[in-house]
C-alpha positions in Angstrom: 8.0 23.5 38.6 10.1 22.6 35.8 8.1 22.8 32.4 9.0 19.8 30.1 9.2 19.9 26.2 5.3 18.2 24.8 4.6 17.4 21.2 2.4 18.5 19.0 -1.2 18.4 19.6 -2.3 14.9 17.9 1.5 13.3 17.8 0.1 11.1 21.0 -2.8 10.1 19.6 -0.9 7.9 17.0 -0.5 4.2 17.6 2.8 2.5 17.1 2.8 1.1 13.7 3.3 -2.8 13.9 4.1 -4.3 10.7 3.9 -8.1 10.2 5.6 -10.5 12.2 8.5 -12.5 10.6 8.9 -15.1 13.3 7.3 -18.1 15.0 8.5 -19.6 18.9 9.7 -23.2 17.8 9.5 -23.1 13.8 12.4 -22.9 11.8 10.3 -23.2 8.5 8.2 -20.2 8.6 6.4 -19.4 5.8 5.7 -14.9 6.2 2.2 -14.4 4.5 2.1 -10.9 6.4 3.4 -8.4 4.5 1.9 -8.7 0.6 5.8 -9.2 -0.4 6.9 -10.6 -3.6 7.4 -14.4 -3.1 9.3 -14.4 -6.3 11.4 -11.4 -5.5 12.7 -9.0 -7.2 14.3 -9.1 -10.6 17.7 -9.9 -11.1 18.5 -6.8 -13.2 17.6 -5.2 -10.1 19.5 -7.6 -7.9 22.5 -7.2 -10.1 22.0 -2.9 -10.2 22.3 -2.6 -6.3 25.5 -4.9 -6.5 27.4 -3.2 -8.6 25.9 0.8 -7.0 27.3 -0.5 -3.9 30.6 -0.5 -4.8 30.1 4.0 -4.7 28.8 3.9 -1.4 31.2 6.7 -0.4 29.6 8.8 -3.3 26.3 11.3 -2.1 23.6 10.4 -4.6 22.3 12.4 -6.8 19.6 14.9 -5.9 16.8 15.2 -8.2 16.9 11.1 -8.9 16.5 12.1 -12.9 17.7 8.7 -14.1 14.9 7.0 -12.1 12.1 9.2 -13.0 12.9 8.9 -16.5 12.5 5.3 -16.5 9.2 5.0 -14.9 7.9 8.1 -17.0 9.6 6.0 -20.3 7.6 2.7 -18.9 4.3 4.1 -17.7 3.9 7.0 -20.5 4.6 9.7 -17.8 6.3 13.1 -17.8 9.1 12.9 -15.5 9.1 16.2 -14.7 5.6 15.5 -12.6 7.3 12.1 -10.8 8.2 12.4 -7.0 10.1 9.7 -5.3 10.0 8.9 -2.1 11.5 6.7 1.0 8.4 4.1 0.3 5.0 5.7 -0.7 4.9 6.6 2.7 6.7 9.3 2.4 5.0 10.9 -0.5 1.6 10.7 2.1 3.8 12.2 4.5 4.7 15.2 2.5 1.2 15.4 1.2 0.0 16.0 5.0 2.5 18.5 5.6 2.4 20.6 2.2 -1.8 20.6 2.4 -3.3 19.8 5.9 -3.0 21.5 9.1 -4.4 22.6 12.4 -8.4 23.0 11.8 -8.2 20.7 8.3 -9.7 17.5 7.6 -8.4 14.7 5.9 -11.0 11.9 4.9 -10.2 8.3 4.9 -12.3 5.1 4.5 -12.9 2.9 7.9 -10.8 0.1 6.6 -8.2 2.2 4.8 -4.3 2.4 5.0 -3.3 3.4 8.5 -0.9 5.8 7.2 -3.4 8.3 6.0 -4.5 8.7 9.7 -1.0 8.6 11.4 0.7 11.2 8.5 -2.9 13.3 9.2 -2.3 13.6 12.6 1.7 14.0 12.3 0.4 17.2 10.6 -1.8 18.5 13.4 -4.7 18.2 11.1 -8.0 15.9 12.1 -8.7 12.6 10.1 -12.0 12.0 9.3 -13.0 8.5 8.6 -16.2 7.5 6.4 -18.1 4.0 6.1 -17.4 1.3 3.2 -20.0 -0.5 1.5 -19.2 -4.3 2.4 -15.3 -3.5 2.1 -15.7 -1.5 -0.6 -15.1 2.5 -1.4 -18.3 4.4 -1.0 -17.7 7.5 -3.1 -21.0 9.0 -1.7 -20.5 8.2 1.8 -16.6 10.5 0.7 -18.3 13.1 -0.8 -21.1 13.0 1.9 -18.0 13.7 4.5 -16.0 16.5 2.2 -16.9 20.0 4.3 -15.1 23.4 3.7 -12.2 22.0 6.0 -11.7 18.8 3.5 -7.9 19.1 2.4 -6.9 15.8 1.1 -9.1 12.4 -0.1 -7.4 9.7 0.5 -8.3 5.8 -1.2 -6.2 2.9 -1.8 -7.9 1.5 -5.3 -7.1 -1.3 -4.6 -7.3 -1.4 -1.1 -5.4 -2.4 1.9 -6.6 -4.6 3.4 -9.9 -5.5 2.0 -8.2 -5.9 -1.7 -11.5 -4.4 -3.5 -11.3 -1.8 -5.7 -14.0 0.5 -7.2 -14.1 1.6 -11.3 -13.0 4.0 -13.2 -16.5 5.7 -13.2 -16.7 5.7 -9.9 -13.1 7.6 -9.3 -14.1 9.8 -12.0 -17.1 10.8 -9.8 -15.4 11.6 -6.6 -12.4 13.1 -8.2 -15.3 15.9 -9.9 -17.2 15.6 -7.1 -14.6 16.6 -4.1 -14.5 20.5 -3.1 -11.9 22.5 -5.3 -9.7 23.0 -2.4 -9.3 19.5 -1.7 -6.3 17.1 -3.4 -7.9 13.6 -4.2 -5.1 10.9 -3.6 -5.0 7.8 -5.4 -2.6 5.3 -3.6 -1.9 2.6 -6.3 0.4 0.8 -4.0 -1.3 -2.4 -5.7 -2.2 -0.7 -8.6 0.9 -2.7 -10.7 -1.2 -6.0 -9.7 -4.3 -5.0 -11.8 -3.8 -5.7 -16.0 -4.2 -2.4 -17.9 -5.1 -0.3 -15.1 -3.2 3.4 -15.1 -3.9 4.0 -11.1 -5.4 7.2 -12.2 -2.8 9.1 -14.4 -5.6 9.9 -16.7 -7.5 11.4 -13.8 -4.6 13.5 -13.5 -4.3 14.7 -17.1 -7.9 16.5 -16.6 -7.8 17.8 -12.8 -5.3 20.0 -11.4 -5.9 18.3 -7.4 -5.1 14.3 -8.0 -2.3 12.9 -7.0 -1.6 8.9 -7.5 1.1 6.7 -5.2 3.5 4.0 -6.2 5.7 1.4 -4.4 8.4 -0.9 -5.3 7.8 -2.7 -2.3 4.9 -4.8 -3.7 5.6 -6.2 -7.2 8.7 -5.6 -7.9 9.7 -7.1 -4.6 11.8 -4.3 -2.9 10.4 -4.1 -0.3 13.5 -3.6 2.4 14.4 -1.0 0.5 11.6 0.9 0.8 11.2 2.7 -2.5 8.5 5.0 -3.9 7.0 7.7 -6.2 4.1 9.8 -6.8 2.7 11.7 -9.7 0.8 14.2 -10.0 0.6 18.2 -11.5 3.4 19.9 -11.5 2.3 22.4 -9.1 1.7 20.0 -6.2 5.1 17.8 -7.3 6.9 21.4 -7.1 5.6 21.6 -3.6 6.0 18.3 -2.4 9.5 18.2 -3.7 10.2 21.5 -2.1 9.6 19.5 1.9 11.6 16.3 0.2 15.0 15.7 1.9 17.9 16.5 -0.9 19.2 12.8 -0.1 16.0 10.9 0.6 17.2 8.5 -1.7 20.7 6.2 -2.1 22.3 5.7 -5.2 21.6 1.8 -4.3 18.3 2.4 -4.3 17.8 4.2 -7.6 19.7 1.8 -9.7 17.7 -1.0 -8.2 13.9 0.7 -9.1 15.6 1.3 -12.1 16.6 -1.8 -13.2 13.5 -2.9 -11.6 10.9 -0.8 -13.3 12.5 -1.3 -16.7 12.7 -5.4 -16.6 9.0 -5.1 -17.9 9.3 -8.8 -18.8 9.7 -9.8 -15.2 7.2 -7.6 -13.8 4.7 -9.1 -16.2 5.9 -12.7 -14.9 5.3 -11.9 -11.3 1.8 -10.5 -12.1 0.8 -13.3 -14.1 1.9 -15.7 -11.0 0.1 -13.5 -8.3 -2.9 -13.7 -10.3 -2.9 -17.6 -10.9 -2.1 -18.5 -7.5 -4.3 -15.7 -5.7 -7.3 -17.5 -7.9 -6.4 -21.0 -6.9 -5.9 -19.7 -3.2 -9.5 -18.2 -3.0 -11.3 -21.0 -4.7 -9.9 -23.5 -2.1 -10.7 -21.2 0.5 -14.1 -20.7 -0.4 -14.7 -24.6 -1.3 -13.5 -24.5 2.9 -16.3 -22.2 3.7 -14.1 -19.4 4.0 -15.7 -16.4 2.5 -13.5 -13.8 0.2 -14.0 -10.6 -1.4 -12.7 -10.7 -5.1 -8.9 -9.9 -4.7 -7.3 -7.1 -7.2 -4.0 -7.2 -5.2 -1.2 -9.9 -3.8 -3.3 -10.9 -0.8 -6.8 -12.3 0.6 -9.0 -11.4 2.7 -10.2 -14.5 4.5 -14.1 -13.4 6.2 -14.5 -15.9 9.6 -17.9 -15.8 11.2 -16.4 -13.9 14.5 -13.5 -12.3 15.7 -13.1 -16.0 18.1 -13.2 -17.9 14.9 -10.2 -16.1 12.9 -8.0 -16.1 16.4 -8.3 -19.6 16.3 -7.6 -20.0 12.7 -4.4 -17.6 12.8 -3.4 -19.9 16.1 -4.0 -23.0 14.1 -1.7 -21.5 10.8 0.8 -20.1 13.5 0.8 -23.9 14.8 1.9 -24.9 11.4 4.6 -22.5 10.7 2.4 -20.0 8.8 2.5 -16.2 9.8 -0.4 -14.2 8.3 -2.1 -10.7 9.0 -5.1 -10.1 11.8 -6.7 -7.0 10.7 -8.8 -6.3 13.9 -6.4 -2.8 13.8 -8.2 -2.3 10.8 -11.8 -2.9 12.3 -12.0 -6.2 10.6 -11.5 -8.8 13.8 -13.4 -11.6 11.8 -10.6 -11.2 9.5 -7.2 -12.7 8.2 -5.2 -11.2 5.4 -3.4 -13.8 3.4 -0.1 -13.1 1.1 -0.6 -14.7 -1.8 2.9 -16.4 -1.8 4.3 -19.1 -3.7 2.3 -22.6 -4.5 3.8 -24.1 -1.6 3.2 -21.7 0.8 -0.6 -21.6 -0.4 -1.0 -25.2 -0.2 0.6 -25.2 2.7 -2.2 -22.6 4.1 -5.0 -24.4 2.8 -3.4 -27.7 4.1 -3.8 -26.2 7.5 -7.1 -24.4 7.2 -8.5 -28.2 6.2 -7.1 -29.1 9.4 -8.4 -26.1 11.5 -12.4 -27.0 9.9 -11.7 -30.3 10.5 -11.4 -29.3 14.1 -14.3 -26.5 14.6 -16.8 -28.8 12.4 
């Protein structure tokens, strides 16, 4: 009997990533409140950047992507020579998984965490170990409670995805002292840029030699389908990380539009100050609905029905009006919707329909 080629133990047991739908049977005017993308998009410097790269695209880029790394290290006080980047942020958990964690490791996330950490864990062969929130929020003791002598990597999204809480500085202080020496704490700050004043941990990383922080440009700065990325963290672990990094994991259009992304800081500030107004309005009108919310630190809200029935029929009622958002059942939240914070139209035109949809159910 012929023996047939099998993957490695655990690749079978990940689920096929779905990301948000983008279109609606019979609308033409879809409004796409799946994804957390920038309803302002990106910056025209950036825009203008990728124009004029693409005019190379014969030409290999260049390896060590220098000219990007200096500019976020120049706008977030950084030293470039500890920045990764990365196909998306995903790829910087990916090489995480594969530089640190392994057959017989552990790698703890949070029940309602980023779905990566436990596909990129198992991609590796190691086992993911997932411990309890506190009402949607990170429970460092319930972490440290779960860290064993097999604990390899920590991973939280402050703020989180998809429950957009967040915990303090204190409390990431705590864990990242509290986690066993062996372990790398990683900080994904994927809506970290969303949050006024807040560092995503780079201070953390200063004082520990095992914390890593993530960043996207798919979130903010609204570059999304480019899928862009970086991490930071000591040198030791970047030198590692970069030594599993594919030469060419970046274009040159790619670089020259984080650049001239990352460096419009004027733009950036615009788009945070409009995520910020509008996510506010959004959740006040929601819960003058009924419609509970968790206080939002990122570019989306997490709507709270009182069952799983209820938020199907509220996503079929939104669907019915040309608005695509996020069920999060995936994410053990089935009473749940997550809600782009988009532009003021496309908000009114949520809470338009969500009027409708109580107006119905009362």
């Amino acid at each position: 009997m012929a023996v047939k080629p099998e993957p490695q133990v655990g690749i079978m047991d990940i689920a096929l990533y779905e990301g948000g739908h983008a279109t609606l049977d019979g609308h033409t005017d879809v409004v796409k409140l799946s994804s957390n993308e920038n309803p302002l998009g990106p910056s025209p410097a950036a825009i203008q950047a990728f124009q004029s790269a693409s005019s190379q695209l014969n030409r290999y880029p260049s390896t060590d992507h220098a000219e990007l790394r200096d500019a976020i290290g120049k706008v977030f006080d950084l030293d470039p020579a500890q920045i990764i980047c990365g196909v998306g942020s995903d790829e910087i958990i990916s090489f995480l998984c594969q530089a640190y964690a392994g057959p017989g490791d552990e790698v703890i996330h949070t029940e309602h965490g980023f779905a990566m950490y436990r596909i990129s864990t198992l991609a590796a062969g190691a086992t993911p170990v997932e411990v309890t929130e506190n009402n949607r929020v990170t429970d460092v003791d319930a972490i440290l409670a779960g860290c064993t002598d097999k604990t390899k990597l920590v991973f939280i999204a402050n703020p989180n995805n998809p429950t957009g809480t967040m915990i303090g500085g204190n409390e990431v202080a705590r864990l990242a002292a509290g986690i066993p020496k062996g372990a790398i704490l990683v900080l994904d700050g994927a809506y970290a840029d969303f949050v006024d004043d807040f560092d995503g941990g780079a201070d953390l990383i200063a004082q520990h030699d095992n914390v890593v922080m993530t960043r996207t440009f798919s979130k903010l700065y609204g570059l999304g389908g480019l899928r862009i990325g970086w991490g930071y963290g000591p040198k030791a672990i970047i030198d590692v990380l970069n030594r599993l990094r594919g030469p060419f994991n970046l274009s040159e259009t790619q670089m020259a539009a984080a650049t001239a992304a990352v460096l419009d800081v004027e733009y950036t500030n615009h788009c945070r100050q409009e995520n910020a107004r509008q996510r506010s309005w959004l959740i006040s009108q929601l819960c003058a609905l009924g419609i509970l919310c968790d206080a939002s630190h990122a570019n989306f809200v997490l709507a709270r029905f009182s069952d799983a029935e209820t938020a199907t029929a509220a996503d079929l009622c939104l669907q019915k009006n040309g608005l695509i958002v996020r069920g999060v059942a995936g994410y053990k939240l089935p009473n749940c919707l997550r809600i782009t914070v988009g532009d003021q139209a496309s908000c009114e035109r949520v809470i338009v329909a969500l009027k409708e949809f109580k107006g119905q159910n009362q």
